[in-house]
ZAMAR-94459 format. One line per field, with one value per atom (N, C-alpha, C): residue in three letters; atom name; x, z, y. Coordinates in steps of 0.02 Angstrom, whole numbers. Each point is the difference from the previous one (the first is absolute). Example, Ala and Ser with C-alpha at 12.3 -4.5 7.8 and 13.67 -1.06 7.14 Angstrom:
<nodes>
code <- (Ala  Ala  Ala  Ser  Ser  Ser)
site <- (N  CA  C  N  CA  C)
xx <- (660  -45  45  -18  42  -39)
zz <- (390  0  0  -36  3  37)
yy <- (-284  59  60  53  59  55)
</nodes>
This chain:
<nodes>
code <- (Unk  Unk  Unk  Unk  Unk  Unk  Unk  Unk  Unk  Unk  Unk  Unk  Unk  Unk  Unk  Unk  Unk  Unk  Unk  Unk  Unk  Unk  Unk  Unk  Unk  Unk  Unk  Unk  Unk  Unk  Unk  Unk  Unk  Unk  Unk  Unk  Unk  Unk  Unk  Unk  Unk  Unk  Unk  Unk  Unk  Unk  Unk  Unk  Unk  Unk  Unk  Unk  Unk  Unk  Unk  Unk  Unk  Unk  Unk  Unk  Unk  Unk  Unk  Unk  Unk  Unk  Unk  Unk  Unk  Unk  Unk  Unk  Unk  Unk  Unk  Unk  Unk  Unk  Unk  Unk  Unk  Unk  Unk  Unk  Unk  Unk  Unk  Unk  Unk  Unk  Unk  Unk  Unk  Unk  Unk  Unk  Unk  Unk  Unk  Unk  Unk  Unk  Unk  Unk  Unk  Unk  Unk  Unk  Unk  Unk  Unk  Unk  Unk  Unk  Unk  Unk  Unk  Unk  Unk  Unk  Unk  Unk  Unk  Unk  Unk  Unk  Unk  Unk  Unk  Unk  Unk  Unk  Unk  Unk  Unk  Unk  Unk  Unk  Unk  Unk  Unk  Unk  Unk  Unk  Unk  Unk  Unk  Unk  Unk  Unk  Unk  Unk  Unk  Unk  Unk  Unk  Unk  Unk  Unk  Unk  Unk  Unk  Unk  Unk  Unk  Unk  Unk  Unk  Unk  Unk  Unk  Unk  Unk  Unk  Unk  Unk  Unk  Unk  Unk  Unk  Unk  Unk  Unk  Unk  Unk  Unk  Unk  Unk  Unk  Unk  Unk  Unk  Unk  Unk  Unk  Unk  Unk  Unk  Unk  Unk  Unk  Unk  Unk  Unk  Unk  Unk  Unk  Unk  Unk  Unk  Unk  Unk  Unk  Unk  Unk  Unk  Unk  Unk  Unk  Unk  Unk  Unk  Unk  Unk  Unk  Unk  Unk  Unk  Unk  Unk  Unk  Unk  Unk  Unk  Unk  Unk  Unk  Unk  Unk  Unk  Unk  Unk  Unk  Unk  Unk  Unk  Unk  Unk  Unk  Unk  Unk  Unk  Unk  Unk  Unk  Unk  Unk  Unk  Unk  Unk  Unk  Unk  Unk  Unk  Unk  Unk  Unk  Unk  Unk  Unk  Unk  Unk  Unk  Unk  Unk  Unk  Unk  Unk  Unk  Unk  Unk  Unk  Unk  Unk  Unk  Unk  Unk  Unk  Unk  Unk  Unk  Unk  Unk  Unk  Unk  Unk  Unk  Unk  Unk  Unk  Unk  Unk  Unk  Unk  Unk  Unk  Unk  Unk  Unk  Unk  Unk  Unk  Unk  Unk  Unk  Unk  Unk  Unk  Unk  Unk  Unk  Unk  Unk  Unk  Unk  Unk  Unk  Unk  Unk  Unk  Unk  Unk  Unk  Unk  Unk  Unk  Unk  Unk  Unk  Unk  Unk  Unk  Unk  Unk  Unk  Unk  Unk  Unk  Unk  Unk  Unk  Unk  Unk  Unk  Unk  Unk  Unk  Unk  Unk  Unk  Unk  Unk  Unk  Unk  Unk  Unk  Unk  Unk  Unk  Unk  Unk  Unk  Unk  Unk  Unk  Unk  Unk  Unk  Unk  Unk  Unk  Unk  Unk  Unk  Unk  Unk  Unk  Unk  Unk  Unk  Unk  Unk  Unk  Unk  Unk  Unk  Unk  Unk  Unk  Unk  Unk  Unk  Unk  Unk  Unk  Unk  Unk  Unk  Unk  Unk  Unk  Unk  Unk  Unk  Unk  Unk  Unk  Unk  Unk  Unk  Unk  Unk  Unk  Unk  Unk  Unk  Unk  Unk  Unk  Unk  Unk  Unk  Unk  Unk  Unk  Unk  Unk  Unk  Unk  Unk  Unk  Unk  Unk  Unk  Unk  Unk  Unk  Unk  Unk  Unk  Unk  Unk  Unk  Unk  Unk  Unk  Unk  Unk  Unk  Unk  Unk  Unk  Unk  Unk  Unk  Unk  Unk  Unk  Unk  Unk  Unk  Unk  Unk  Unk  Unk  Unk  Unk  Unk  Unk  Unk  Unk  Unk  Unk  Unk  Unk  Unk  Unk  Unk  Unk  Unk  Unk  Unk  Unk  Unk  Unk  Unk  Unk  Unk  Unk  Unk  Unk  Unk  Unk  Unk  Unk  Unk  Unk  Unk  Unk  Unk  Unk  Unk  Unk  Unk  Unk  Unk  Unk  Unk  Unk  Unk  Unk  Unk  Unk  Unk  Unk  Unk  Unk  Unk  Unk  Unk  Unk  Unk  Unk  Unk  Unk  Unk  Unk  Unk  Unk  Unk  Unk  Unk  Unk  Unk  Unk  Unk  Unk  Unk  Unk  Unk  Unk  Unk  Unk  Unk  Unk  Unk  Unk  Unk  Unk  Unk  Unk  Unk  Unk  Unk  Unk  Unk  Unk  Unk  Unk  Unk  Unk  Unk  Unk  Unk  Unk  Unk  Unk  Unk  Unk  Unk  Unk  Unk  Unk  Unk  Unk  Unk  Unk  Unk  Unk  Unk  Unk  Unk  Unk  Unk  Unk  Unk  Unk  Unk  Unk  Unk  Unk  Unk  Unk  Unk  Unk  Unk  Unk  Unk  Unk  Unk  Unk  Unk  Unk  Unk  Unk  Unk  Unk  Unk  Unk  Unk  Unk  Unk  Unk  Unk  Unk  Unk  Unk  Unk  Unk  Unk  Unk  Unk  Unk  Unk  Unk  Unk  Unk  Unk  Unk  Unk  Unk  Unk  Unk  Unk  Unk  Unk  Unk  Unk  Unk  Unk  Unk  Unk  Unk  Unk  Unk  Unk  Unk  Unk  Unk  Unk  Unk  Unk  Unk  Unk  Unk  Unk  Unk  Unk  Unk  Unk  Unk  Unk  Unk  Unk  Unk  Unk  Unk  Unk  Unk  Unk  Unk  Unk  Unk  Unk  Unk  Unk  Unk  Unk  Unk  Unk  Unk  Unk  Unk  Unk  Unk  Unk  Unk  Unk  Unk  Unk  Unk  Unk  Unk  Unk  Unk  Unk  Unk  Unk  Unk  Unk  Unk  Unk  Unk  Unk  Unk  Unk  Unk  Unk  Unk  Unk  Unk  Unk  Unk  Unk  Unk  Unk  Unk  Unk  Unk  Unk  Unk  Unk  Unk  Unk  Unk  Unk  Unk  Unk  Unk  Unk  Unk  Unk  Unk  Unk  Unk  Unk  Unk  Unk  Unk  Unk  Unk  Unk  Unk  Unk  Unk  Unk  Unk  Unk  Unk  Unk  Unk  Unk  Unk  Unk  Unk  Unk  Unk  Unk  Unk  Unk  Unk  Unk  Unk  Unk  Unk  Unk  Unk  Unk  Unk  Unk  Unk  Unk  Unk  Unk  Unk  Unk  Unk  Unk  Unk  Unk  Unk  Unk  Unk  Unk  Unk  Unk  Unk  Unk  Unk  Unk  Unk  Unk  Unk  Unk  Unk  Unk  Unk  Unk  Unk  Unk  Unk  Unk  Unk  Unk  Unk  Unk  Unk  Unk  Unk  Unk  Unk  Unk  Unk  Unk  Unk  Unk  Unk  Unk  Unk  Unk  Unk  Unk  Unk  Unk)
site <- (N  CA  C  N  CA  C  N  CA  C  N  CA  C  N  CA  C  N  CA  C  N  CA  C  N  CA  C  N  CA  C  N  CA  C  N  CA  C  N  CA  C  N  CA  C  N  CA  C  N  CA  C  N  CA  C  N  CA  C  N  CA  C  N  CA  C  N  CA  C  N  CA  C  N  CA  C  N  CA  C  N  CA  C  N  CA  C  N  CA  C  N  CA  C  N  CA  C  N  CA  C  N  CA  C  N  CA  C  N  CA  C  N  CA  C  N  CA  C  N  CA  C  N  CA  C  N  CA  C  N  CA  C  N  CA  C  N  CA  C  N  CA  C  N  CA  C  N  CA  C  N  CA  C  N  CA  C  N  CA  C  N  CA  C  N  CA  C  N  CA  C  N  CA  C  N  CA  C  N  CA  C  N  CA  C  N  CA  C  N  CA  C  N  CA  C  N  CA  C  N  CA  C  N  CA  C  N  CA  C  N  CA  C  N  CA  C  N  CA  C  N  CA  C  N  CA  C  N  CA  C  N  CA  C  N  CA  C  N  CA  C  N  CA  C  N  CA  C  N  CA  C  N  CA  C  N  CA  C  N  CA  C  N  CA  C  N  CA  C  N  CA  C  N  CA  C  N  CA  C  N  CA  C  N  CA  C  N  CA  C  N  CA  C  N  CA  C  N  CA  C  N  CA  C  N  CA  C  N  CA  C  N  CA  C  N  CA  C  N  CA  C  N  CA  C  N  CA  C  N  CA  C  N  CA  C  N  CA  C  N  CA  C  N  CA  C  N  CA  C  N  CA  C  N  CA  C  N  CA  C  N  CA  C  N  CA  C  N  CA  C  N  CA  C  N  CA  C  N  CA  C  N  CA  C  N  CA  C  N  CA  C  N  CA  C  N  CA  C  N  CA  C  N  CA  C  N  CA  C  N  CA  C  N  CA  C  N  CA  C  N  CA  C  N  CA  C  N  CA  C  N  CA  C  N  CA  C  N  CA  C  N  CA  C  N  CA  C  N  CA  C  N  CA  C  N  CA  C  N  CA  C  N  CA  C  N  CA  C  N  CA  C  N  CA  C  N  CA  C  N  CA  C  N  CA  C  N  CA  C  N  CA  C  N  CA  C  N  CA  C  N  CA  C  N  CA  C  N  CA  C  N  CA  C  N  CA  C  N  CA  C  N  CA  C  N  CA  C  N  CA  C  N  CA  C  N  CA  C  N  CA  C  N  CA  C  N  CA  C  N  CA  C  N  CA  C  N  CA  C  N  CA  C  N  CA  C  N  CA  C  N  CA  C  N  CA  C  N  CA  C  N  CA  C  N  CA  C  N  CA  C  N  CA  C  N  CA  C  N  CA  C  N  CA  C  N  CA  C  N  CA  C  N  CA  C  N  CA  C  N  CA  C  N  CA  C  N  CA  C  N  CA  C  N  CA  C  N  CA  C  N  CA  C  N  CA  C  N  CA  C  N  CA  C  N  CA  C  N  CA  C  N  CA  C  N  CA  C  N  CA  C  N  CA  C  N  CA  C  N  CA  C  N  CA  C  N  CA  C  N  CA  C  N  CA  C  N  CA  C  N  CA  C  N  CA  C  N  CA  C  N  CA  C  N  CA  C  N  CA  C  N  CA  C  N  CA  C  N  CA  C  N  CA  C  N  CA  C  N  CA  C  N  CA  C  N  CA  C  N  CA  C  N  CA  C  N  CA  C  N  CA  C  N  CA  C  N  CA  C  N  CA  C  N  CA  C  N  CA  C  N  CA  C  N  CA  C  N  CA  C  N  CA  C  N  CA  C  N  CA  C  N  CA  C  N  CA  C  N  CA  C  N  CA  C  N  CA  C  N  CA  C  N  CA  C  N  CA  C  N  CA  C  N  CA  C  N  CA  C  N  CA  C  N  CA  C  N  CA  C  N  CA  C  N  CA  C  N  CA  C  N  CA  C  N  CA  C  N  CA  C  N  CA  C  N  CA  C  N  CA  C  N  CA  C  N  CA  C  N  CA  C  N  CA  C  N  CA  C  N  CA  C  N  CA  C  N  CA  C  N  CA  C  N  CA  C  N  CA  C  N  CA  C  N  CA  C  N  CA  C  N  CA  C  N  CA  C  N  CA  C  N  CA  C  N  CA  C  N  CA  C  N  CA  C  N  CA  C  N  CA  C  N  CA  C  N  CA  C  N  CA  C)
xx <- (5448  62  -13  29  -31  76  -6  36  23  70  10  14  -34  -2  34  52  35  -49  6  -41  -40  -48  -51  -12  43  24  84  -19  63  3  58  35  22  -25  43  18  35  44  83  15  50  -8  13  -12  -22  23  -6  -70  -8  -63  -50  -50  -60  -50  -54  -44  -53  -15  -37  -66  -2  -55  19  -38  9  -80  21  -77  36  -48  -16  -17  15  -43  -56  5  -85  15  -75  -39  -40  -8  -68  -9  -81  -18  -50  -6  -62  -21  -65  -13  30  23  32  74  21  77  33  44  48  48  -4  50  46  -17  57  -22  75  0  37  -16  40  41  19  56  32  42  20  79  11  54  -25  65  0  49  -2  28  -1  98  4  0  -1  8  77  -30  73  15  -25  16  -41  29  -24  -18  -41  -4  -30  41  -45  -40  -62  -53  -14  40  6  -45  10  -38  -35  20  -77  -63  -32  -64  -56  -54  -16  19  55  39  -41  -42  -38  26  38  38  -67  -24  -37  -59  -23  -39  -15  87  27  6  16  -3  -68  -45  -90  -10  43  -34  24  60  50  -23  -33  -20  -89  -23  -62  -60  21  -49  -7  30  -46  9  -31  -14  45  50  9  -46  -7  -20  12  71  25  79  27  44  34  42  -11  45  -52  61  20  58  24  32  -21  29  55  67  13  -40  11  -17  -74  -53  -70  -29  -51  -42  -42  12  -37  -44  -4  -16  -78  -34  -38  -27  44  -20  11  -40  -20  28  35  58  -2  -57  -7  41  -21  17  78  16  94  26  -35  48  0  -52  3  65  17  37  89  -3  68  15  -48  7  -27  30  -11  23  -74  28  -2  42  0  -30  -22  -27  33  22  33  -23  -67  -11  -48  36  11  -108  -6  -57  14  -15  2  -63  -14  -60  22  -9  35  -52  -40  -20  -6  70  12  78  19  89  48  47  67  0  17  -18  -70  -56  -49  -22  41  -10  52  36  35  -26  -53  -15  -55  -19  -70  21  60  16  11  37  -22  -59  -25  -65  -7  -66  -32  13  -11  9  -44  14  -75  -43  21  -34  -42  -6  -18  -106  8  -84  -5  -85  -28  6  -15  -21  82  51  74  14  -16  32  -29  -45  -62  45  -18  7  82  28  97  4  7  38  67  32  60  16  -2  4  32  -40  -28  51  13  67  55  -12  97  -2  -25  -4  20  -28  -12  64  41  49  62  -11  33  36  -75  1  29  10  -1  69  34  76  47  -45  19  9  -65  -14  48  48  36  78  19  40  24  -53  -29  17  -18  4  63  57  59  50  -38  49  25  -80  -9  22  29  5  -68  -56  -64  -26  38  -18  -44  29  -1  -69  -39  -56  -64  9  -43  -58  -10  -85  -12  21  -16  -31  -71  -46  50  -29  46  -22  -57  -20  52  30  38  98  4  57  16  74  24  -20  12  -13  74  48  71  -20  -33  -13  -58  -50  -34  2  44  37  34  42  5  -10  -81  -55  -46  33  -42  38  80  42  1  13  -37  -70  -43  -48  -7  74  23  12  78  8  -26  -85  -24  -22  -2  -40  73  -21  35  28  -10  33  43  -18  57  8  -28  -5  -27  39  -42  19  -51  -4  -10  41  -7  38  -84  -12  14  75  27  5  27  46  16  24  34  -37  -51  -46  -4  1  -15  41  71  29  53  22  71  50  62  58  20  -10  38  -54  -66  -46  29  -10  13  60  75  53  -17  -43  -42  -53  -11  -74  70  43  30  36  31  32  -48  -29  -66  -18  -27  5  57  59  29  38  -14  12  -51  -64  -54  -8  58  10  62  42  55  1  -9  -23  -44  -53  -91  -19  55  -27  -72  -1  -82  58  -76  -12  -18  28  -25  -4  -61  -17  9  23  -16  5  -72  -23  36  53  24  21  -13  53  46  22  67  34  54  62  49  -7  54  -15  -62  -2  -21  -42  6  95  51  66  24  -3  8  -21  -74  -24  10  -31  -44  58  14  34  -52  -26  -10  -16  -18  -50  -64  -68  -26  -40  32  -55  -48  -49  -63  -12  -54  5  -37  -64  -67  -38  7  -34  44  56  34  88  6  71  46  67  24  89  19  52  12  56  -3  67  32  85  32  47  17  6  8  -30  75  24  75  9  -38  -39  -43  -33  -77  30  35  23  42  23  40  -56  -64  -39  -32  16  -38  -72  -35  -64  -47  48  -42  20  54  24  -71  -12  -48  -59  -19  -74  5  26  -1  -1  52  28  -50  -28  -26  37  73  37  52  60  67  40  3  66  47  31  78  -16  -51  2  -46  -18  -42  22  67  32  39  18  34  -39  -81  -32  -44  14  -48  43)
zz <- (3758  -36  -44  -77  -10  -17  23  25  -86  -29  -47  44  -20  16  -28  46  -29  -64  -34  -31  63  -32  44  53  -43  20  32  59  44  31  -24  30  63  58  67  29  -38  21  -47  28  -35  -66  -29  -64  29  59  28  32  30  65  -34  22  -41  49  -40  15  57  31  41  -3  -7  -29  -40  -31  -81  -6  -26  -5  -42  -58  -62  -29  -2  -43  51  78  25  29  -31  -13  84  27  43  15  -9  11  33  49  49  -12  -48  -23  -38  1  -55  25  62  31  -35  -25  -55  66  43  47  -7  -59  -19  -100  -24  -58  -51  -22  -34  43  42  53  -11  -38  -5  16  42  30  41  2  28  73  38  57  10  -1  -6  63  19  34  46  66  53  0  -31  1  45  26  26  -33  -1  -52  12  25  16  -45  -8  -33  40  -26  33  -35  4  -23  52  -42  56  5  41  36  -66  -19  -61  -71  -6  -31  -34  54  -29  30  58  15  38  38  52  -60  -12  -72  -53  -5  -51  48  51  60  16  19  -20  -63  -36  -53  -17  23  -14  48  65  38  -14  -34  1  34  19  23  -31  -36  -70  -65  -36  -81  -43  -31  -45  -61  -34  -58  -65  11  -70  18  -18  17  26  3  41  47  56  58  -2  0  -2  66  32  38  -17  1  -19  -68  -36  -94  15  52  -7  -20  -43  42  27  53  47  35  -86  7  30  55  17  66  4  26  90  34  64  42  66  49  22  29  12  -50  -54  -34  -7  10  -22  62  64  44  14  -33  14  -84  -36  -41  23  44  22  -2  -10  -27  79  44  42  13  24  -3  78  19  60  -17  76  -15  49  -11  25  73  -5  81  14  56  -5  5  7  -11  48  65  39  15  58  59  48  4  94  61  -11  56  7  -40  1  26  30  -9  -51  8  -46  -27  43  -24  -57  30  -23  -69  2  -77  -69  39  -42  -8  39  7  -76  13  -39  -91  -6  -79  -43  13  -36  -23  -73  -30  9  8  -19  70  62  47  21  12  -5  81  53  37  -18  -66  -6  -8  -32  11  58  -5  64  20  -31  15  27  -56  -3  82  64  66  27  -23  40  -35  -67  -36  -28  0  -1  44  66  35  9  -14  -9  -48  -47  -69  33  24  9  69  38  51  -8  -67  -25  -52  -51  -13  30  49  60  8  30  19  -43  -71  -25  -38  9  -2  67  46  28  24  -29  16  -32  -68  -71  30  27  19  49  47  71  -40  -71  -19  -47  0  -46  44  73  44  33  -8  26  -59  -70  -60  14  25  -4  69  45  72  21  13  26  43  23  25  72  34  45  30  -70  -4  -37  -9  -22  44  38  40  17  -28  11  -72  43  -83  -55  -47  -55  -17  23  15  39  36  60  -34  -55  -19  -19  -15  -19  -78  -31  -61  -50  37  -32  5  69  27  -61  -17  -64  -66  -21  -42  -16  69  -15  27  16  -3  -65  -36  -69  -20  -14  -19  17  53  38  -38  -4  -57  -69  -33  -73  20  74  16  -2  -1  16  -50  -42  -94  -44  -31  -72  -29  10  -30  -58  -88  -21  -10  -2  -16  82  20  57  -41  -2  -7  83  -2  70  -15  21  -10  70  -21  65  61  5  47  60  -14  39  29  -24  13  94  40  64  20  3  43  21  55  22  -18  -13  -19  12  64  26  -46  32  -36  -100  2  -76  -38  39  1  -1  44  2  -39  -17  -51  -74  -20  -58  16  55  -7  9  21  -25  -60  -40  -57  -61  8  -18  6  71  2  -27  -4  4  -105  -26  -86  -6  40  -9  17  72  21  -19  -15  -19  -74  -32  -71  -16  35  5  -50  -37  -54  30  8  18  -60  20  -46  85  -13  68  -34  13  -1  73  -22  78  -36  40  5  45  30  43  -57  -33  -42  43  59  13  36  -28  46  -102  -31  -94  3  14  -7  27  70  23  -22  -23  -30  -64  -37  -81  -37  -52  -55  -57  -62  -20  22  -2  15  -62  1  -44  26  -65  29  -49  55  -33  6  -65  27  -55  25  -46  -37  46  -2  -56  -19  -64  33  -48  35  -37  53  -8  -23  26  0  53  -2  37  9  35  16  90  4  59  18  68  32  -28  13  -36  -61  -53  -63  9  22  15  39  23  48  -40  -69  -63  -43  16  -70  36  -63  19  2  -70  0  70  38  51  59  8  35  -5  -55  -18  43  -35  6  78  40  54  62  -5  44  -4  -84  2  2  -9  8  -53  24  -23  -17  -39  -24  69  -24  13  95  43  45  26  -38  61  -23  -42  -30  70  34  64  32  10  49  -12  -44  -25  19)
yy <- (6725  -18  -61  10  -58  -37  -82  -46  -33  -12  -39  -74  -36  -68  -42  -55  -67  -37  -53  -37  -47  -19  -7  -86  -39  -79  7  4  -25  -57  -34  -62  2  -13  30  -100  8  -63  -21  -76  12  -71  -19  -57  -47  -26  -69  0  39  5  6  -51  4  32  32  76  -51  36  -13  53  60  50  58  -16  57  51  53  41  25  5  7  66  73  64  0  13  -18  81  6  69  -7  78  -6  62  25  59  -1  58  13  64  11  43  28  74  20  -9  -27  -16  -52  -11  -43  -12  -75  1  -41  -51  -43  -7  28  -7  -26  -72  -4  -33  -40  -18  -78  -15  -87  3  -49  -37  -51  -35  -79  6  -64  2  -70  -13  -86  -15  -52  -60  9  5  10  63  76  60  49  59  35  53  15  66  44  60  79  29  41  30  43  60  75  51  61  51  63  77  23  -17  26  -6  8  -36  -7  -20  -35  -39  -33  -46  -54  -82  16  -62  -65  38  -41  -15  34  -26  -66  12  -57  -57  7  -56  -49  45  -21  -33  32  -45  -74  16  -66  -42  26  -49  -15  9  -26  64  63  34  69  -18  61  -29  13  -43  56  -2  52  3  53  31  -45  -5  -49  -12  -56  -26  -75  -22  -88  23  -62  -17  -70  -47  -41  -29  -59  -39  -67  1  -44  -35  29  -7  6  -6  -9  89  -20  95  -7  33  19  42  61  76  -34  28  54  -89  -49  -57  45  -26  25  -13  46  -5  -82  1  -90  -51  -4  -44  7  64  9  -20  5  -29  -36  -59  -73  -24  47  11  14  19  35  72  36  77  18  29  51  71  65  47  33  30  32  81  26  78  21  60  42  31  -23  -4  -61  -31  -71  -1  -102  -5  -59  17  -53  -20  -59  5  21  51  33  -23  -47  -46  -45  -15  -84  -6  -32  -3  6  5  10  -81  -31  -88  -32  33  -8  32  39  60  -46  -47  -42  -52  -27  -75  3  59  2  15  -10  37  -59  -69  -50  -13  4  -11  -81  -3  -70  -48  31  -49  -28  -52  -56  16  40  35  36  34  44  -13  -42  -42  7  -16  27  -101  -45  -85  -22  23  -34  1  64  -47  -40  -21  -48  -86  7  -55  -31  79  -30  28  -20  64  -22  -83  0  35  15  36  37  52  62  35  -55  13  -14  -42  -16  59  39  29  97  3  45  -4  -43  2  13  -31  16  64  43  67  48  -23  28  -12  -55  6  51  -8  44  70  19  70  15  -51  19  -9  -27  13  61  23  66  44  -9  82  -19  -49  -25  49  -12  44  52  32  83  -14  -12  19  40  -56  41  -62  -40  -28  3  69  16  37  -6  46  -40  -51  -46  -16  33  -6  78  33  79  7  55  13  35  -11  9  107  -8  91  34  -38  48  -4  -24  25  79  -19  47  12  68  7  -63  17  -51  -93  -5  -87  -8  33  3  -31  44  -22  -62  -5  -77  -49  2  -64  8  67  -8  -56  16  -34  -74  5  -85  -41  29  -17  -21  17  -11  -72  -8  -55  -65  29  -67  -37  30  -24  -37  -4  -45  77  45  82  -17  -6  24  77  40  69  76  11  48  70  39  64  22  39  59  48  56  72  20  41  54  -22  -74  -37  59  46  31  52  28  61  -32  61  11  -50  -23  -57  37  -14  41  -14  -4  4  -70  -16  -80  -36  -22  -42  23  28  1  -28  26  -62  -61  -28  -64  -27  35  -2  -26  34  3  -56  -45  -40  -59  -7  -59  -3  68  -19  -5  4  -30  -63  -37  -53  -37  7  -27  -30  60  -17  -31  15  -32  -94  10  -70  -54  37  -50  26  31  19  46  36  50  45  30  45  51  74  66  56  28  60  73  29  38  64  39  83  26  53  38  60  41  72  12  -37  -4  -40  57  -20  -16  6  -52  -73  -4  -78  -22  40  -29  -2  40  -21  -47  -10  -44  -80  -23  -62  -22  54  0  0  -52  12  -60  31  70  33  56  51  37  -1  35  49  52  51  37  20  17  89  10  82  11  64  -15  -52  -40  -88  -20  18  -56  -9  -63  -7  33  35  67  -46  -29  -37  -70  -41  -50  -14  -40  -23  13  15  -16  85  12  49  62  -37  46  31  -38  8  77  -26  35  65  22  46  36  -21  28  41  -11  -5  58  69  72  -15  -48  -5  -19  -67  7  33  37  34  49  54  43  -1  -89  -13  -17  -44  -15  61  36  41  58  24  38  78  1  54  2  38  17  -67  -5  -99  25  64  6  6  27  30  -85  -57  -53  -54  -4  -59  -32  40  -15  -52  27  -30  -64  -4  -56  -68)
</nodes>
């Protein structure tokens, strides 16, 4: 099917809010596969913003790239006015740019506590000389991480599980010690891919009200890849969507649920017979 496309620069904010990440026309192909084409919009400061689409869209793609782990073809990525195209996951998250994966990336033989202690960059433990030679440093430091980390699993109500390996969770408790992990950084920007994939119904109620307290309250920036429209209804306003790696339309889900084009492209069916379900 071939897709008529919005113009290609979307504003997904409102006048006041200043952008926090912008991508630019960024191209990327793997072999003769075209998986992101052509794709620019912005995402201000204090917004949540869904990035929907079917399966091959190009969503998780554009995500890699925005985060530092694939180089696009041609195009910019922008951090808070900087570019940042093709600068390396490291460097963006000592930046504020973090991305979550859709299946989490823990140490499952370390604790729930300990999987948090370790995500502040640059701790002066981290030398092999610094406990010998600061070890006051190095225990006021320690500690101070580690209050951080017990107010972190007090947020998420995980307190309760903070010396249990982090392997032996649930697929939902997962999730949010990924989430817990954003907690612990300077985060202005979290991308997270499919929040919701494999969580049950309750955790996921939970999962969605953390992160929206977590923007409402502490001002975090969300980009979130999901196919559960009703937890993208429930959070995300805007919403953009993607479909044959280019962007298809963008606005609020009520919008988007009007619009045959992505009704078409998304659903993949009848307007009149999946307008209901979307």
């Amino acid at each position: 099917m071939q897709l008529e496309t919005v113009p290609l620069k979307l504003v997904v904010r409102a006048s006041w809010q200043p952008i926090v990440i912008r991508v630019e026309n960024i191209v990327k192909s793997f072999g003769g596969l075209v998986a992101v084409d052509g794709c620019s919009f912005e995402i201000a400061s204090g917004t949540i913003t869904g990035l929907i689409g079917p399966n091959g869209a190009g969503k998780s793609t554009l995500f890699n790239i925005a985060a530092g782990f694939e180089k696009p073809d041609s195009g910019k990525v922008f951090l808070g006015g900087e570019d940042v195209t093709g600068m390396p996951p490291h460097r963006l998250f000592h930046k504020g740019l973090i991305r979550t994966f859709q299946v989490p990336h823990e140490f499952d033989r370390m604790t729930v506590l300990e999987n948090l202690m370790i995500v502040p960059p640059n701790q002066c433990g981290e030398s092999v000389l610094a406990p010998i030679i600061f070890w006051k440093r190095v225990c006021l430091e320690e500690s101070e991480v580690r209050c951080r980390a017990e107010e972190v699993l007090e947020f998420l109500q995980l307190t309760h599980l903070k010396h249990e390996l982090a392997g032996n969770l649930s697929g939902g408790q997962k999730k949010l010690l990924e989430l817990g992990k954003t907690m612990m950084t300077e985060a202005r920007m979290v991308l997270l891919d499919e929040p919701g994939a494999g969580v049950n119904r309750t955790l996921l109620g939970k999962l969605a009200s953390d992160i929206r307290r977590l923007n409402h309250e502490r001002g975090y920036t969300f980009c979130i890849i999901e196919h559960d429209m009703d937890l993208i209804m429930d959070l995300c306003h805007p919403v953009v969507v993607m479909a044959q790696g280019k962007v298809l339309a963008q606005g609020s889900m009520e919008e988007l649920r009007r619009n045959k084009q992505v009704q078409e492209a998304y659903l993949g069916g009848s307007v009149e017979q999946e307008a209901g379900e979307m």
